[in-house]
Residue frames as a rotation matrix with the C-alpha (Angstrom) as fourth column:
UNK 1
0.444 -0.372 -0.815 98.19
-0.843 0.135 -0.521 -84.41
0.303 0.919 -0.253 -46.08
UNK 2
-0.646 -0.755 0.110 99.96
-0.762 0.646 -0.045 -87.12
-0.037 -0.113 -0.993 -44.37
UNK 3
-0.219 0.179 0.959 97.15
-0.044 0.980 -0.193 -89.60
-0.975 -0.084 -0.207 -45.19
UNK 4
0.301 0.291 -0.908 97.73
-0.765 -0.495 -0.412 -88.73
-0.569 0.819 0.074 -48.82
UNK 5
0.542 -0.309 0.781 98.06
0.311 0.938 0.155 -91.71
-0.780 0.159 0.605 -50.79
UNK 6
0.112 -0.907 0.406 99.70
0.988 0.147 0.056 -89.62
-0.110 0.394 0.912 -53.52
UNK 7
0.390 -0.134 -0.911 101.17
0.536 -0.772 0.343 -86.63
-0.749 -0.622 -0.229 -52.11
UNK 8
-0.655 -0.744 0.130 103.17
0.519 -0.318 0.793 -85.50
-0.549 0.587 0.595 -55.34
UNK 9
-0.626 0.565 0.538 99.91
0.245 -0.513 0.823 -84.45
0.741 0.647 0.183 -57.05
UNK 10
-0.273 0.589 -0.761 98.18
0.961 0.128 -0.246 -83.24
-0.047 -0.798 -0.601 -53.75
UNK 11
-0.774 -0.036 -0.632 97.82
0.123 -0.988 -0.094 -79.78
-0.621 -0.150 0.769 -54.83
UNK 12
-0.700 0.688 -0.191 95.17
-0.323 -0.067 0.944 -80.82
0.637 0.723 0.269 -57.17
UNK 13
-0.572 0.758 -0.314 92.90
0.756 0.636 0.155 -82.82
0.317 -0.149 -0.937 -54.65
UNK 14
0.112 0.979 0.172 89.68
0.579 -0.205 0.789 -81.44
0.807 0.011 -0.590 -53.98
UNK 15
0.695 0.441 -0.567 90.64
0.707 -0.279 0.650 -80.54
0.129 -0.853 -0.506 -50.09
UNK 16
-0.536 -0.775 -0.335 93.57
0.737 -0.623 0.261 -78.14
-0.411 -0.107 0.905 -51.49
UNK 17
-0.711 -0.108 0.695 91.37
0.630 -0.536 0.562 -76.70
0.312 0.837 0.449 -53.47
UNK 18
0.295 0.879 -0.374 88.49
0.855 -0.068 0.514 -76.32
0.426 -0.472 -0.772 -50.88
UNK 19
-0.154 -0.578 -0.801 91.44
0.956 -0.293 0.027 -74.97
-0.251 -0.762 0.598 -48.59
UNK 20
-0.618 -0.684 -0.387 91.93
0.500 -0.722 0.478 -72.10
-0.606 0.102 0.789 -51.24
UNK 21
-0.268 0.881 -0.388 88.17
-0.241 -0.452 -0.859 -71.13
-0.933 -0.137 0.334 -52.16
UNK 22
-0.666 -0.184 -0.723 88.60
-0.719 -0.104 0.688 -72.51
-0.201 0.978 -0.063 -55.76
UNK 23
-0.041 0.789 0.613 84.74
0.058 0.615 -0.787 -74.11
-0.997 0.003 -0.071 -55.61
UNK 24
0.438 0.445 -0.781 84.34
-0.801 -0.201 -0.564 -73.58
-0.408 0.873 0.269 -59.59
UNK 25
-0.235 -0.687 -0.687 87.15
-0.810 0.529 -0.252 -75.84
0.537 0.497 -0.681 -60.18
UNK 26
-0.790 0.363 0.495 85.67
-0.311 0.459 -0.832 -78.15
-0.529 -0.811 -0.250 -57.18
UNK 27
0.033 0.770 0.637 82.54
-0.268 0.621 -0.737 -78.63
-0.963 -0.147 0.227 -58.86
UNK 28
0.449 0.096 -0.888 83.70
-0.887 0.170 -0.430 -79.11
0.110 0.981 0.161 -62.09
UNK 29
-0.665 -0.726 -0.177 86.18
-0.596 0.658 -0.461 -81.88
0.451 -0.201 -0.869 -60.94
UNK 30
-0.947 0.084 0.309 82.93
-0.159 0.713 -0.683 -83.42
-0.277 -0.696 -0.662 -59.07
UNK 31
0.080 0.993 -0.084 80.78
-0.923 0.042 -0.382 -83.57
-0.376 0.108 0.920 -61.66
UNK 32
0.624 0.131 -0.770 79.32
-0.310 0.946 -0.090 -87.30
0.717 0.295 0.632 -62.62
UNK 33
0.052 -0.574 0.817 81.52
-0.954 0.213 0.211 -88.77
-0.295 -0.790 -0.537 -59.33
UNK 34
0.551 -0.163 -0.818 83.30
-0.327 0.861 -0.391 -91.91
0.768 0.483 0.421 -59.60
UNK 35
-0.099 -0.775 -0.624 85.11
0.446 0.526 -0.724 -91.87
0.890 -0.350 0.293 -56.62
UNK 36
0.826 0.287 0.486 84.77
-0.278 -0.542 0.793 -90.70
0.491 -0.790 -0.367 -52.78
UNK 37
-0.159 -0.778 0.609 87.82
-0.613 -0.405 -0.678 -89.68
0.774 -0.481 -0.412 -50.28
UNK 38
0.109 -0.133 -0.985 88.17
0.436 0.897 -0.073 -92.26
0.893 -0.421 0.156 -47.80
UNK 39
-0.711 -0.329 -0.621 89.63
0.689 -0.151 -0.709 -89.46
0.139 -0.932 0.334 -45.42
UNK 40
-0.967 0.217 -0.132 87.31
-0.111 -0.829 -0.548 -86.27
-0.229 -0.516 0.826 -45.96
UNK 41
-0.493 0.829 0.263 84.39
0.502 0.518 -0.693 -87.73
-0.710 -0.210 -0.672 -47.82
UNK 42
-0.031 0.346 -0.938 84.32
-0.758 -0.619 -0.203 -85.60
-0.651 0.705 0.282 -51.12
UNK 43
0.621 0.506 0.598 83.36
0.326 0.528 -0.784 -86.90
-0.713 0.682 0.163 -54.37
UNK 44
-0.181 -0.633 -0.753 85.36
-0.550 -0.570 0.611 -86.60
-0.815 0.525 -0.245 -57.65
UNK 45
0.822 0.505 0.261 84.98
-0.317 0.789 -0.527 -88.26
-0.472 0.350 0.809 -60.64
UNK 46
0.354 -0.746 -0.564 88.71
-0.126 0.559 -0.820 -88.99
0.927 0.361 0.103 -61.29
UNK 47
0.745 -0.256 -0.616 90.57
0.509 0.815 0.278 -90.42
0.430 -0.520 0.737 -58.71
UNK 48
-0.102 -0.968 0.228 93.61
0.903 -0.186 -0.386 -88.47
0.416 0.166 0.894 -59.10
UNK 49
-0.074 0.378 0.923 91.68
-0.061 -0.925 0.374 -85.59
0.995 -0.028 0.091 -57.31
UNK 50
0.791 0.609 -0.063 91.29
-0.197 0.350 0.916 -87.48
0.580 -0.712 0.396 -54.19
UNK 51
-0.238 -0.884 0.403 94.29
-0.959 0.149 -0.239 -88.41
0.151 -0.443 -0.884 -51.17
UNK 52
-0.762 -0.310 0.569 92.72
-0.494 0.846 -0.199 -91.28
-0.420 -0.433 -0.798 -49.96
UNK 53
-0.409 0.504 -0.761 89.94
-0.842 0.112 0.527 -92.73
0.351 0.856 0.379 -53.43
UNK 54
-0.762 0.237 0.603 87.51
0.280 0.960 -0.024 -95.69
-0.584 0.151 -0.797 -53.30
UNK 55
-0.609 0.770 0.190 85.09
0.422 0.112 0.900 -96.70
0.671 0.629 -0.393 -56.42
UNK 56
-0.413 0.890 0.190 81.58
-0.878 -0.334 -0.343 -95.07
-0.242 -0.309 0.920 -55.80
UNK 57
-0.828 0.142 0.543 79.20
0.282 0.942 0.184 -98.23
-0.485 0.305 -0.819 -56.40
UNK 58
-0.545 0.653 -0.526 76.54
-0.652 -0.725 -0.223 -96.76
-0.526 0.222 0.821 -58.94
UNK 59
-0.473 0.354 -0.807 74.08
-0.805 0.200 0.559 -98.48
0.359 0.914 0.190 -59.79
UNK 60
-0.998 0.070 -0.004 73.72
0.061 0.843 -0.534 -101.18
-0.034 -0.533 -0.846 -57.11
């Protein structure tokens, strides 16, 4: 967590939820991606799911 860029909503990101086996809610939250973790390298398609987010480029 300390390279969470926003730690207040860090119980939602992807690698709390991984932590605590909750893959259903994982792959809903990563379907269609829009965004990839910077630190662990998941996918999400909102941002707000992510600690450390950059744009996927789709389409290049």
């Amino acid at each position: 967590m300390e390279n969470c860029k926003a730690k207040h909503y860090h119980k939602a990101h992807l690698c709390v939820l991984a932590s605590e086996g909750n893959f259903d809610e994982i792959s809903r939250l990563a379907a269609k991606p829009k965004f990839i973790c910077f630190n662990c390298g998941r996918v999400a398609h909102a941002e707000k799911n992510l600690c450390n987010p950059m744009p996927l480029n789709q389409g290049d």
